[in-house]
C-alpha positions as CSV (number, residue, x, y, z in Angstrom):
1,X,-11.2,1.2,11.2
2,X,-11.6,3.9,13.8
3,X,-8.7,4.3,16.2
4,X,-10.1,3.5,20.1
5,X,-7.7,4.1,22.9
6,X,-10.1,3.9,25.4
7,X,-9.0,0.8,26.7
8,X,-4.8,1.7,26.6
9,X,-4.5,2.2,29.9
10,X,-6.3,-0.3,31.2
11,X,-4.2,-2.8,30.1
12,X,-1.2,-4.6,32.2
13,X,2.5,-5.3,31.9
14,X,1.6,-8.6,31.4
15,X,-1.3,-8.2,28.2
16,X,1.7,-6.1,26.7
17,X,4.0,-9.1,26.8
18,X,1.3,-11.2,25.5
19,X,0.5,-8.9,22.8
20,X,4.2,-8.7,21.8
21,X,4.3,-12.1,21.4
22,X,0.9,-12.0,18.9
23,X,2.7,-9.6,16.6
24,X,6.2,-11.8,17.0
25,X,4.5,-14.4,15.8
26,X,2.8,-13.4,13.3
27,X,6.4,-12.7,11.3
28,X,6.0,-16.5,10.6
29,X,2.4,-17.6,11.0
30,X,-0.9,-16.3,9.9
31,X,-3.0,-17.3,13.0
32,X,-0.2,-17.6,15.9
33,X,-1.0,-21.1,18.1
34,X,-1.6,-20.6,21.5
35,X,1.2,-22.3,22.9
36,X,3.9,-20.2,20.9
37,X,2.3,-17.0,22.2
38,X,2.6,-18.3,25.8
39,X,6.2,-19.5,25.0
40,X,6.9,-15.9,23.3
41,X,5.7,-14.2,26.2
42,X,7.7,-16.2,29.0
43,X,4.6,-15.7,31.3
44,X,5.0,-17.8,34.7
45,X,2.2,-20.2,34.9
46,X,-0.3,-20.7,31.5
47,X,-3.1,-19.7,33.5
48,X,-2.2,-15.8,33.8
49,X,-1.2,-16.0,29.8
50,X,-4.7,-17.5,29.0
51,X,-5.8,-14.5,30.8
52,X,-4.5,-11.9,29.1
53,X,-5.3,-13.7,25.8
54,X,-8.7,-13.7,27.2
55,X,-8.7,-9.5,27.7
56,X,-7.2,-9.0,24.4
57,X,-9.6,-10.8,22.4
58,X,-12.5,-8.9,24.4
59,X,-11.3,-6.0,23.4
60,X,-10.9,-6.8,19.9
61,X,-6.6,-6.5,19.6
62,X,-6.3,-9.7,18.8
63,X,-8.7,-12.2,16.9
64,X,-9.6,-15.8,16.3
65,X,-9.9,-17.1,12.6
66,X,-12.8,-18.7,12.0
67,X,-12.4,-22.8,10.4
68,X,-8.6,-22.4,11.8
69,X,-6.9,-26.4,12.3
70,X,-5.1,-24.6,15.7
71,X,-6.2,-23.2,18.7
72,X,-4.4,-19.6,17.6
73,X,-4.7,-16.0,17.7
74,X,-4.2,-13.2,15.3
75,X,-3.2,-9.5,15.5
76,X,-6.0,-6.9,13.9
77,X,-4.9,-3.5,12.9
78,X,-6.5,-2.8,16.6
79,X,-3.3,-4.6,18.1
80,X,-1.1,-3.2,16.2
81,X,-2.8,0.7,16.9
82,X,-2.0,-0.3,20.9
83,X,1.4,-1.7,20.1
84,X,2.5,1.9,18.4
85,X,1.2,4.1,20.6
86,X,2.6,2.3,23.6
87,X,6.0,2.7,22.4
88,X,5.4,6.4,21.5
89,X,4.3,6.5,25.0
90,X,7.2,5.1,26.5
91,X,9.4,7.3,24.1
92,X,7.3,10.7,25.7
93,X,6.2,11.3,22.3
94,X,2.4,11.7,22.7
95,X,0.5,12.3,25.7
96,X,-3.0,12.0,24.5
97,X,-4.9,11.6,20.7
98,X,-7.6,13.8,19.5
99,X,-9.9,14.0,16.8
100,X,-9.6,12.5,13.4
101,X,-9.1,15.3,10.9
102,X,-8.9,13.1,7.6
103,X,-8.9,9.6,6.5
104,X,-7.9,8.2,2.5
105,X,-7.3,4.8,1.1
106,X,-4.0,4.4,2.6
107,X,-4.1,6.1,6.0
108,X,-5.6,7.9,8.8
109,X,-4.5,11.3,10.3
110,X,-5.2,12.5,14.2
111,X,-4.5,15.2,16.0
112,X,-3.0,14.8,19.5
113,X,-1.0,16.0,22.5
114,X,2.7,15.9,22.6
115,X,4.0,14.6,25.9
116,X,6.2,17.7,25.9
117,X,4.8,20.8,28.1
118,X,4.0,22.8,25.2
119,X,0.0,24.1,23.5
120,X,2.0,22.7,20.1
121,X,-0.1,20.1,18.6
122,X,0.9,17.3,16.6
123,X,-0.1,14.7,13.9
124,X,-0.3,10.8,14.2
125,X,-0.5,9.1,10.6
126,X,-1.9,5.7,10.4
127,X,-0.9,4.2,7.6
128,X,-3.6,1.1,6.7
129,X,-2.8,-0.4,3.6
130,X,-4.1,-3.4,3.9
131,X,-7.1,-2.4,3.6
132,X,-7.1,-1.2,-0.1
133,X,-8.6,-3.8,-1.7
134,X,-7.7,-6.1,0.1
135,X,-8.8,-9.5,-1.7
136,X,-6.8,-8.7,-4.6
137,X,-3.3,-9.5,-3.1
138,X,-4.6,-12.5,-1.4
139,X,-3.5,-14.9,-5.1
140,X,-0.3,-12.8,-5.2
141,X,2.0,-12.6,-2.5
142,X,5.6,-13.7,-4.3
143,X,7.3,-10.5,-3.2
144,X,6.5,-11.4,0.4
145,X,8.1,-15.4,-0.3
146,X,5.3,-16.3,1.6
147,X,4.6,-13.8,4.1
148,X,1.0,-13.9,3.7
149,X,-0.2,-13.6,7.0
150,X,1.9,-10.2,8.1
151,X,1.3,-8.6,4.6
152,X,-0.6,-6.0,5.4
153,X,1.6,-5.2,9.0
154,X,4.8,-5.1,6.7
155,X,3.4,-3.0,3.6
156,X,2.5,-0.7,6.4
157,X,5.4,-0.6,8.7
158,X,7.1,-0.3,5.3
159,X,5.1,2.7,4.0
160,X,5.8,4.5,7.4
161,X,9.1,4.0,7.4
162,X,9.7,4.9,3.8
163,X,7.5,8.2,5.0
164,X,10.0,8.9,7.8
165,X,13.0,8.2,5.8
166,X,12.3,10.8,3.1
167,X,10.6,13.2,5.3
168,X,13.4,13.5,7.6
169,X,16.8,13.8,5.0
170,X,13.9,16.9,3.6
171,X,13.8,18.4,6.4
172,X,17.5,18.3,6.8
173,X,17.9,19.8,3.2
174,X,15.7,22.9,3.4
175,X,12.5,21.8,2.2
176,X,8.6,22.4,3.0
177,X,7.6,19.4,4.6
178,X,6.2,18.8,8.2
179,X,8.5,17.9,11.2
180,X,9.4,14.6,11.3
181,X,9.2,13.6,15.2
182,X,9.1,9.8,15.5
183,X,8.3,6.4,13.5
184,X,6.9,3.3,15.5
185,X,5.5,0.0,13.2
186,X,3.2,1.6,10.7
187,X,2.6,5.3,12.3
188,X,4.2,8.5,11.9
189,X,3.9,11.7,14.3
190,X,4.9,14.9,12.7
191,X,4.3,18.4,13.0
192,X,1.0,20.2,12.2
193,X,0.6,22.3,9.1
194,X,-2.3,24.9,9.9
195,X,-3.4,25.5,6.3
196,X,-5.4,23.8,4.4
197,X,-5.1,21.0,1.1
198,X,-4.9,22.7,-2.5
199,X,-7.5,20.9,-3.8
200,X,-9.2,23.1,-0.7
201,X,-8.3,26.3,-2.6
202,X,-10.8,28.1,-4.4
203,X,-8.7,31.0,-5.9
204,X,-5.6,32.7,-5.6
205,X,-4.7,36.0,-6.1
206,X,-1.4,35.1,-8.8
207,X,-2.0,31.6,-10.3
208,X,1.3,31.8,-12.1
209,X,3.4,32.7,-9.0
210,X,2.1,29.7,-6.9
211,X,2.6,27.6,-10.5
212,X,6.0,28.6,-10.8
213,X,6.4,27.5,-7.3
214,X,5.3,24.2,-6.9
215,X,7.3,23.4,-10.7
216,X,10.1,24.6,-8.7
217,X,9.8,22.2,-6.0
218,X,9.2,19.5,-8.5
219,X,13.2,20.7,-10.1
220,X,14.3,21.4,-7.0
221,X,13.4,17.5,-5.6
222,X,14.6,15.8,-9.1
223,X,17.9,18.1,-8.4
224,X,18.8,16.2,-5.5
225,X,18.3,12.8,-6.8
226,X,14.3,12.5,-6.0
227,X,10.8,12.2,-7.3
228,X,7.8,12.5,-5.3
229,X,5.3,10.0,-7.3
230,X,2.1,11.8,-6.0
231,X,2.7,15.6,-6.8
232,X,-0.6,16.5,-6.5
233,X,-3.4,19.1,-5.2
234,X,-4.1,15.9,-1.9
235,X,-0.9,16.1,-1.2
236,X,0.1,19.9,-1.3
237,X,-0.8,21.9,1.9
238,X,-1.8,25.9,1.4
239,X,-0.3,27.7,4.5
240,X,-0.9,31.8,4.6
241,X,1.5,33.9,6.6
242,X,2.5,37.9,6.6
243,X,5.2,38.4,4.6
244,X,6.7,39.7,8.0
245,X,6.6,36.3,9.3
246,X,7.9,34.9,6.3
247,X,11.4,37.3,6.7
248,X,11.7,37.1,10.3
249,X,15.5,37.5,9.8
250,X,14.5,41.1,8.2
251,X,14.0,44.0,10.6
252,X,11.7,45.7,8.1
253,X,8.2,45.7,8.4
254,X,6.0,44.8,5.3
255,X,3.0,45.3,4.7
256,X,1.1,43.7,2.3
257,X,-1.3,40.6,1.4
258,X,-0.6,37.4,3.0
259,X,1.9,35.4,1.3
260,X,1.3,31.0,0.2
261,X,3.6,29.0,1.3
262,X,2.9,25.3,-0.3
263,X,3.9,22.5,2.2
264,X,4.4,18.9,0.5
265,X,2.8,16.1,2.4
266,X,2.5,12.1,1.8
267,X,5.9,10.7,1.0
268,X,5.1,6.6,0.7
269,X,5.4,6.6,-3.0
270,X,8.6,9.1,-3.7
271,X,11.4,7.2,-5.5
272,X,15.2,7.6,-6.9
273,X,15.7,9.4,-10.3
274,X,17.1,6.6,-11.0
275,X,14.4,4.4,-11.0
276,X,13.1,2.2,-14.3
277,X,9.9,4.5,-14.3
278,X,11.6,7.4,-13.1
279,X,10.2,9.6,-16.2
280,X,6.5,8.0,-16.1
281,X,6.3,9.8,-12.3
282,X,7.9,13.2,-12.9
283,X,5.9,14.1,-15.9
284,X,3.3,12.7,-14.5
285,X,3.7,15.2,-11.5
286,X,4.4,17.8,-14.0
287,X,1.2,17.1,-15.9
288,X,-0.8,16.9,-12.2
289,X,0.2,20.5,-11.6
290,X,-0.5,21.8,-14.9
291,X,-4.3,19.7,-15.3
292,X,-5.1,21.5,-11.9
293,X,-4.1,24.8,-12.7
294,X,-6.0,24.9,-16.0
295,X,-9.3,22.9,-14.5
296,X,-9.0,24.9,-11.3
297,X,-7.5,28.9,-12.0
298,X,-8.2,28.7,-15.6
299,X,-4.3,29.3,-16.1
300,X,-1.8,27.7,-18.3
301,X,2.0,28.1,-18.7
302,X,3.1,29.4,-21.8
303,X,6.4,27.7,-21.1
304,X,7.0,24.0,-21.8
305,X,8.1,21.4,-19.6
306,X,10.1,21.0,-17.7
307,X,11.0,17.7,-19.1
308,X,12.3,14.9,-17.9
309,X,15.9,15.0,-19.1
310,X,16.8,18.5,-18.4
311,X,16.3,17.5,-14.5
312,X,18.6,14.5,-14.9
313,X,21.5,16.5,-16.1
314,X,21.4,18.4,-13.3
315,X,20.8,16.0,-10.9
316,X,23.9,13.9,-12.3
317,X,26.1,17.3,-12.5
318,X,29.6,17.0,-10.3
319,X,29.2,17.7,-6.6
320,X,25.3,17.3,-6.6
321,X,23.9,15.9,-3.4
322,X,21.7,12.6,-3.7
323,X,18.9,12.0,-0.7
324,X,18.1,8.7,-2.4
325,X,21.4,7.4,-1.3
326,X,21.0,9.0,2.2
327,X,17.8,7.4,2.9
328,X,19.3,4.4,1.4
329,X,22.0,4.9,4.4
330,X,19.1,5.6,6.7
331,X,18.1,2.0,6.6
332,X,15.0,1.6,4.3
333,X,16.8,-0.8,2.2
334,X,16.3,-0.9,-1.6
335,X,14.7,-4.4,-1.0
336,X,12.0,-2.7,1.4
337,X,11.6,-0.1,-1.6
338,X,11.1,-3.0,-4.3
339,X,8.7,-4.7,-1.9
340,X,6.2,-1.4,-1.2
341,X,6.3,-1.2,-4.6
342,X,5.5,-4.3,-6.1
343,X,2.6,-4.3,-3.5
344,X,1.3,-0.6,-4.2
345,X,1.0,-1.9,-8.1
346,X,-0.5,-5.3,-7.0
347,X,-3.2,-3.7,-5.2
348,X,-4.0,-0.9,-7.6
349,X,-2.2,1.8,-4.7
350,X,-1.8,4.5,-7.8
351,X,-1.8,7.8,-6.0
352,X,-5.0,9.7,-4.6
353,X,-6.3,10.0,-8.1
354,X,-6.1,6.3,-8.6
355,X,-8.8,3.7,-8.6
356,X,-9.2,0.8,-6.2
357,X,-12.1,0.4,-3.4
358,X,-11.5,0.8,0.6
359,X,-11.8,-2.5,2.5
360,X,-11.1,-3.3,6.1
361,X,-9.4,-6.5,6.6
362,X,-10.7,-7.3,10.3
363,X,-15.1,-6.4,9.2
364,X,-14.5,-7.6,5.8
365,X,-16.6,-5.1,4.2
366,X,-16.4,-0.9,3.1
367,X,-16.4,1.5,5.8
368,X,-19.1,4.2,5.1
369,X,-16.6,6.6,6.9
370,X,-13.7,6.7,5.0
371,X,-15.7,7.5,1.8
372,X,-16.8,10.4,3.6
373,X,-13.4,12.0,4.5
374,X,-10.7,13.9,2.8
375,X,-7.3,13.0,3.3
376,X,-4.0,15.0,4.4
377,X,-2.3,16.1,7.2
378,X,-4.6,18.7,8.6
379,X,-8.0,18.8,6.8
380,X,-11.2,17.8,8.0
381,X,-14.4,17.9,5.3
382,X,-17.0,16.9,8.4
383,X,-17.1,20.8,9.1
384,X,-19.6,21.2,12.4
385,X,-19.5,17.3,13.5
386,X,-18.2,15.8,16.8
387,X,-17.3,13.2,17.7
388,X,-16.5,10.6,20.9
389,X,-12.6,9.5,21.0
390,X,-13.1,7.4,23.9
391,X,-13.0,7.8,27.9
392,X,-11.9,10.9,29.3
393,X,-12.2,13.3,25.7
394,X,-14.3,15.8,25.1
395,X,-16.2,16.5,21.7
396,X,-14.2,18.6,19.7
397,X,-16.1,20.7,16.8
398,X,-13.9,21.3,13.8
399,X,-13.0,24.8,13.4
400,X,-13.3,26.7,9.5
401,X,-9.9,28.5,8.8
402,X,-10.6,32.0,7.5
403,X,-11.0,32.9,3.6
404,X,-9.1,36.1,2.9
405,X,-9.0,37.4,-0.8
406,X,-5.6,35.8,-1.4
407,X,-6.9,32.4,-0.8
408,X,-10.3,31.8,-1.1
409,X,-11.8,28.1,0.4
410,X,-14.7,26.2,-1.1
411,X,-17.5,25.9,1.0
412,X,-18.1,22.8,3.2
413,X,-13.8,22.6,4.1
414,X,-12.4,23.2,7.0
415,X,-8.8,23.6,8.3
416,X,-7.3,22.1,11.3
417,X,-8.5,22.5,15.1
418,X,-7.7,25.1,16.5
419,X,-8.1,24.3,20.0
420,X,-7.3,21.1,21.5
421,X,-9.0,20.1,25.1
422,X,-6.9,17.2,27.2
């Protein structure tokens, strides 16, 4: 579904309270009953709660089921939209969202408007992942011991967390990734990557430099204690700078082509080394990486591996630092870990190269839209189109990024907006 804000600010102290309660009481029923949510809400008279439930259905953020044996209401991923951004509100994280520059199976990426006084954009990641298809895990809910009616919130409040989590302690330890900035139920702002996805890239000037690279950041990621689980060209960003920007520290002044810089994105499935299927996902990000390469630039390593074992020595070697722990430490539990799991494989989540169809939950049917879109932070494959985002925005065009011999870009992508109008 399509984010909408246009109605955020039109809505009261009081349809907050009452929407609170919706998504309190969902933890424990799959269609809240009306009297809970005016009990939740601790509303002074039932009249004014019966009001606000009144609004919020209107405006589609909360929902009757139909043949229900209550009177009761439930949250739709429209609730939950209003209930994250009014925290990141509150928090002065964003100020304002913009257009929507890429949508997948699992999520939904927009550009907006950081509260802070500064032209620096951001990103807002929606994860959605119960819309994957979404029948499928309606006969096999164990792992939620009956959770059935907040599976789809939890998987996704799960997923963004786990996101957070890693993104955050990789930041911390010197890697490419974008800025974590805040986490709120199932979204994720973060700082924008102006470049564009591999899968984007057309040619490069010296395949088996960027190769060595991004098999680098594979050992590199294994060496402290981690394994992304989707190494592949979705979820590896392209950004070109001068190599005088890239040694700012360096007084000299270089001249040159533009150097790559590959940014990793899209953290929800990245696991411990020490996981049962540990190996399975790192040669299967080695072997993404390598299947590209050859399909792609025509190039293949002459070297083998790296394998599997050769990474867990030195990941198990005195002294060497282990993330998994730290996010462990961090709060996503190994219980939430089991949980996103077990759901991922229930509902066929197998990385962007994986099958299983797109369904929303709250139209029960496939949206047209998100077949249409690429996915990542900072693409957007409707090159030329606008778009309304609601009352008070403007249509924003997409804007191509420029194709310089070192990177060449297929026809019909296009990079990240440039220009953002408030």
């Amino acid at each position: 579904m399509k984010l909408d804000t246009k109605h955020l600010r039109y809505l009261s102290s009081e349809d907050w309270r009452v929407l609170t309660a919706v998504e309190i009481g969902s933890k424990n029923h799959e269609v809240v009953p009306t009297p809970l949510i005016i009990q939740l809400s601790n509303l002074r008279g039932g009249s004014g709660a019966h009001k606000c439930i009144s609004t919020l259905a209107k405006t589609n953020l909360i929902a009757r089921t139909k043949n229900a044996k209550y009177d009761g209401y439930r949250l739709t991923y429209g609730g939950l939209d209003y209930l994250s951004l009014h925290t990141h509100l509150k928090r002065s994280i964003l100020y304002s969202t913009g257009p929507c520059i890429g949508a997948g199976k699992e999520s939904d990426i927009y550009i907006c408007a950081p509260a802070s006084n500064t032209t620096t954009q951001v990103i807002l990641k929606i994860h959605r992942l119960g819309r994957i298809s979404f029948r499928s895990i309606k006969n096999n809910r164990d792992y939620l011991r009956h959770r059935s009616s907040a599976s789809w919130m939890y998987m996704s409040r799960l997923a963004a967390q786990k996101e957070f989590a890693f993104m955050k302690i990789l930041h911390e330890n010197g890697f490419n990734v974008p800025e974590p900035i805040a986490w709120s139920r199932h979204t994720v702002v973060m700082g924008l990557i102006e470049g564009v996805p591999l899968r984007a890239v057309k040619e490069v000037g010296d395949p088996a430099a960027l190769y060595a690279e991004l098999i680098e950041i594979i050992l590199r990621l294994a060496k402290f204690g981690l394994i992304h689980g989707d190494f592949n060209e979705f979820n590896i960003m392209i950004r070109e700078e001068s190599q005088q920007q890239a040694l700012e520290q360096d007084d000299r002044k270089i001249e040159g082509p533009p150097m790559i810089t590959p940014i990793l994105i899209d953290f929800p499935q990245t696991l411990s080394i020490s996981h049962p299927n540990a190996e399975f996902y790192f040669n299967r990000d080695v072997n993404c990486v390598k299947t590209f390469f050859a399909r792609r630039f025509h190039f293949t390593s002459s070297e083998p591996g790296p394998f599997f074992e050769d990474a867990v020595k030195v990941a198990r070697r005195k002294g060497a630092k282990s993330l998994d722990v730290e996010v462990e430490a961090s709060g996503f539990s190994r219980k939430m870990a089991r949980d996103l799991e077990k759901y991922m494989q229930d509902v066929g989540v197998d990385g962007d190269g994986g099958e299983g169809g797109i369904e929303d939950d709250e139209e029960n049917g496939s949206d047209d839209d998100d077949k249409t879109r690429d996915k990542g932070e900072g693409v957007d494959a409707r090159q030329g189109e606008t778009e309304d985002y609601g009352e008070g925005s403007e249509h924003i065009p997409s804007i191509p990024v420029r194709a310089s011999e070192t990177l060449s870009i297929n026809s019909g992508q296009a990079a990240v907006a440039q220009q953002f109008i408030l």
